[in-house]
C-alpha positions as CSV (number, residue, x, y, z in Angstrom):
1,X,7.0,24.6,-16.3
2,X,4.4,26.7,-17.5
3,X,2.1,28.8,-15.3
4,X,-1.2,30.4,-14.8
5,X,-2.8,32.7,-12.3
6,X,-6.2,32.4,-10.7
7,X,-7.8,34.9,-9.0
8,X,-10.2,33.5,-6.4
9,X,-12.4,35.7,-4.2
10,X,-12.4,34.3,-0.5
11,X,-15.1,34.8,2.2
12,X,-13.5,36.7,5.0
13,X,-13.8,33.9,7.3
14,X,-11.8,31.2,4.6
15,X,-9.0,34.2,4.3
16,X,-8.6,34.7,7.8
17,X,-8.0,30.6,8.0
18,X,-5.6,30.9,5.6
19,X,-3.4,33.3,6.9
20,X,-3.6,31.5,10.3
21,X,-2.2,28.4,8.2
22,X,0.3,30.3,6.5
23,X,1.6,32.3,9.6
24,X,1.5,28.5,11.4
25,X,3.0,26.6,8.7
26,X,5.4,29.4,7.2
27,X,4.6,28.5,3.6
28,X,3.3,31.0,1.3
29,X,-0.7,30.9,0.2
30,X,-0.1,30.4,-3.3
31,X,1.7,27.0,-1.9
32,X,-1.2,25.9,0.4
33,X,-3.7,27.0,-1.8
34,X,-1.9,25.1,-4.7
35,X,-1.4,21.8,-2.4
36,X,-5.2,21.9,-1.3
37,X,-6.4,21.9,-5.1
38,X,-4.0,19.3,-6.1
39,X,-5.4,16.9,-3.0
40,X,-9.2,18.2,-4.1
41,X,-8.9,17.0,-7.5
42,X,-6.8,14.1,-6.7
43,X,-9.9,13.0,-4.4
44,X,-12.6,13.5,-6.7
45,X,-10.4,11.5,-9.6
46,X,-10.1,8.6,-7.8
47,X,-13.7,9.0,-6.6
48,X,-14.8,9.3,-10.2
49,X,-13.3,6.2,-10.8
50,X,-14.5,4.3,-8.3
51,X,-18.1,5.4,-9.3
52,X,-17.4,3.9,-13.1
53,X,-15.8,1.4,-11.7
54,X,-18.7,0.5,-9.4
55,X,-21.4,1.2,-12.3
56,X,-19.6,-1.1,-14.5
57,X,-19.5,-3.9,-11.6
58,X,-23.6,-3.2,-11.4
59,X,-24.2,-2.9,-14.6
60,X,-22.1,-6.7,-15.4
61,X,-23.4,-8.2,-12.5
62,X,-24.5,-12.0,-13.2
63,X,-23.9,-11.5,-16.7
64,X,-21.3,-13.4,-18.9
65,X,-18.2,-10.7,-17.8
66,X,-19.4,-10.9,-14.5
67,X,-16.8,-13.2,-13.7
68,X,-14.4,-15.8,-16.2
69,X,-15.6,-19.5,-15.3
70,X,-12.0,-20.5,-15.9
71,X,-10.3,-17.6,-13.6
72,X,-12.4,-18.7,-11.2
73,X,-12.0,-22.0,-11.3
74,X,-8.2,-21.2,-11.1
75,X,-8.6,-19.1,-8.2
76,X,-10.4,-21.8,-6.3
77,X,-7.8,-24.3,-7.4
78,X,-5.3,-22.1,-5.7
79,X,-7.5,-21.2,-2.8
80,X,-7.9,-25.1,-2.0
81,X,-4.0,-26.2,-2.4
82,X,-3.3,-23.0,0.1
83,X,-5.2,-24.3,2.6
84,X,-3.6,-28.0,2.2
85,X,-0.4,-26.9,2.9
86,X,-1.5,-25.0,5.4
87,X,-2.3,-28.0,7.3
């Protein structure tokens, strides 16, 4: 696997927490530091999705792909023969 450095100026205050995490945990910085961007950007992905996501829903709502007549016909079909055997 290919690598690349990054050199990233700390405030004293974020260093000293790291060091406390690192003389806590026993892994290196470069791992904790590497771990905490992975998580960051994982986060902000899936939060990037969910905002197109929800734009899309806004932007669609009440019109014709709002929601397929027939799959929700289908789905209240189902819904109705659950709850009979239910019974």
């Amino acid at each position: 696997m290919k690598t690349h450095n990054l050199h990233i100026p700390l405030p004293e205050s974020l260093h000293k927490a790291l060091r406390a995490e690192v003389a806590r945990s026993g892994q290196p910085a470069t791992e904790l530091a590497r771990e905490a961007l992975r998580v960051l950007i994982e986060e902000r992905q899936r939060k990037a999705l969910h905002d197109e996501i929800s734009a899309y829903a806004a932007a669609t709502a009440g019109t014709r792909n709002d929601l397929d007549p027939d799959l929700e016909a289908a789905a209240l079909k189902h819904l109705l023969e659950d709850d009979g055997e239910a019974s």
